[in-house]
C-alpha positions in Angstrom: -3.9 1.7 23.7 -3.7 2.9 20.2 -3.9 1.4 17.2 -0.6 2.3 16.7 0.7 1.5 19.5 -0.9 -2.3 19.2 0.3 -2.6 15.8 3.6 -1.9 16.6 3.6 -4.7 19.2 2.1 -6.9 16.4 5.4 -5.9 13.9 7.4 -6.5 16.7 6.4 -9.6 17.6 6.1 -11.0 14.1 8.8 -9.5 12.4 12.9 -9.7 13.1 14.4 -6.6 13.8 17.4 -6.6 11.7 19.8 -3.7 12.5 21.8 -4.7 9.3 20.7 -4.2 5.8 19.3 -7.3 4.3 17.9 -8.5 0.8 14.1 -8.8 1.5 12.7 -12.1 1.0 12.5 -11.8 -3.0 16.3 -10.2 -2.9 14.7 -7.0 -4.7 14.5 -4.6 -2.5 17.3 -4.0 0.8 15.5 -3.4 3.9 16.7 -2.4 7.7 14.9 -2.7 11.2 11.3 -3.7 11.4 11.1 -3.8 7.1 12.0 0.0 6.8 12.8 0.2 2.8 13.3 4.2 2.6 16.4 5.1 1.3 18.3 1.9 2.6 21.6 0.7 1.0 23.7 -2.2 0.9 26.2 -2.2 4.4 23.8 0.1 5.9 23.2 -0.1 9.7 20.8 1.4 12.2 20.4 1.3 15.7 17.1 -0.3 17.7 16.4 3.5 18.2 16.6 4.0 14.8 14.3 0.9 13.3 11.6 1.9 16.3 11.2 5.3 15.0 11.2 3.9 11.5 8.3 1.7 12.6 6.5 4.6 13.7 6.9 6.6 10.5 6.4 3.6 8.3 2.9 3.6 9.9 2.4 7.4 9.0 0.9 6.8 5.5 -0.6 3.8 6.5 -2.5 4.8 9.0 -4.0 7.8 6.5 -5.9 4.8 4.5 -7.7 3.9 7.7 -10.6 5.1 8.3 -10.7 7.3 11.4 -13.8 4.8 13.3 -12.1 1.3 13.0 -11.6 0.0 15.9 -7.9 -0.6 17.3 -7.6 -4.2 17.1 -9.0 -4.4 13.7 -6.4 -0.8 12.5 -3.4 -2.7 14.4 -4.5 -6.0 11.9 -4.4 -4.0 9.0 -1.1 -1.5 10.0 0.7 -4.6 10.5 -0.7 -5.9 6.8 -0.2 -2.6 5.5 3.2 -2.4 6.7 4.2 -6.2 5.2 2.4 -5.7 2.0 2.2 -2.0 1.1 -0.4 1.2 1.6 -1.4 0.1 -2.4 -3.1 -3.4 -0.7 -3.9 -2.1 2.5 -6.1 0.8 0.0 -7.7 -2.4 -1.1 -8.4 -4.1 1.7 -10.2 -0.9 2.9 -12.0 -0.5 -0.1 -13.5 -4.0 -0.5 -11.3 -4.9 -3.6 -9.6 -7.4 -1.2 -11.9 -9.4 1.0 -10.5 -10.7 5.1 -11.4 -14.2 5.3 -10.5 -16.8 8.2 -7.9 -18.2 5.5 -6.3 -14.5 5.3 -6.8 -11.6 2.7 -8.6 -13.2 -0.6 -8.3 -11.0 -3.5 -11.6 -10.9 -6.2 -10.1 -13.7 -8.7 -10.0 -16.1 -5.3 -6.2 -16.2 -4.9 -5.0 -15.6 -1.6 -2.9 -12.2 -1.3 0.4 -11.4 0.5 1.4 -15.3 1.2 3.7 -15.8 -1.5 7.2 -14.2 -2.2 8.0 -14.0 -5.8 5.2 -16.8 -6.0 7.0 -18.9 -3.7 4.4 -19.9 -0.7 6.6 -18.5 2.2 5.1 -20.5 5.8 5.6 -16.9 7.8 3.5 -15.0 6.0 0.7 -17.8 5.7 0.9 -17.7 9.3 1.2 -13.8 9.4 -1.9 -13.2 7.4 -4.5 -15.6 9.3 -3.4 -14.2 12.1 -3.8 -10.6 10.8 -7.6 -11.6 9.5 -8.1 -13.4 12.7 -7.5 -10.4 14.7 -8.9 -8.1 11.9 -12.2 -10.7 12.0 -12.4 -10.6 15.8 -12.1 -6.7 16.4 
């Protein structure tokens, strides 16, 4: 298996697939399938064809952060991240600038990134993040 192909079954598992357009969490931003933002409008619709082959593009410029020897647990970990929080934090993660703790992804002033939603502490994504650095920690 790929690390593509396990972090898809990661987005899947953790996030809804919506095949309606839908304010994302913050209500900035309207978003389709597994998170797909591209180009999405209000009343839009998709098919599950359609958000699955969004997933896999979605993961196309993610994937280019990555470097080429991580293993696929700890890639899928950080697709999945990538893919909630953007290639911007995902480049930081990769870089050092954002440290994988137990807790989640700690950024270098000690806050704890991607659990918050226009800083509202969402549950989800505390439990999405440990359980991206837990896999990310373990691989």
């Amino acid at each position: 298996m790929t690390r593509r192909e396990l972090g898809a079954r990661l987005v899947r598992m953790l996030e809804n697939c919506k095949l309606t357009a839908y304010w994302d969490a913050r209500g900035k931003v309207w978003t389709i399938g597994y998170g797909h933002t591209s180009g999405v409008t209000e009343g839009m619709t998709c098919t599950l064809d359609q958000a699955e082959q969004w997933l896999v593009e979605d993961f196309d410029p993610l994937d280019k952060v990555l470097p080429e020897t991580i293993s696929v647990v700890r890639g899928a970990a950080l697709l999945s991240f990538g893919l909630n929080c953007g290639a911007g934090a995902l480049s930081r993660v990769v870089s050092g600038d954002i440290q994988v703790t137990p807790d989640g992804f700690l950024t270098r002033d000690g806050h704890l990134y991607g659990q918050t939603s226009g800083n509202v502490l969402i549950n989800g994504l505390v439990s999405r993040r440990r359980l991206e650095a837990g896999l990310y920690l373990s691989g």
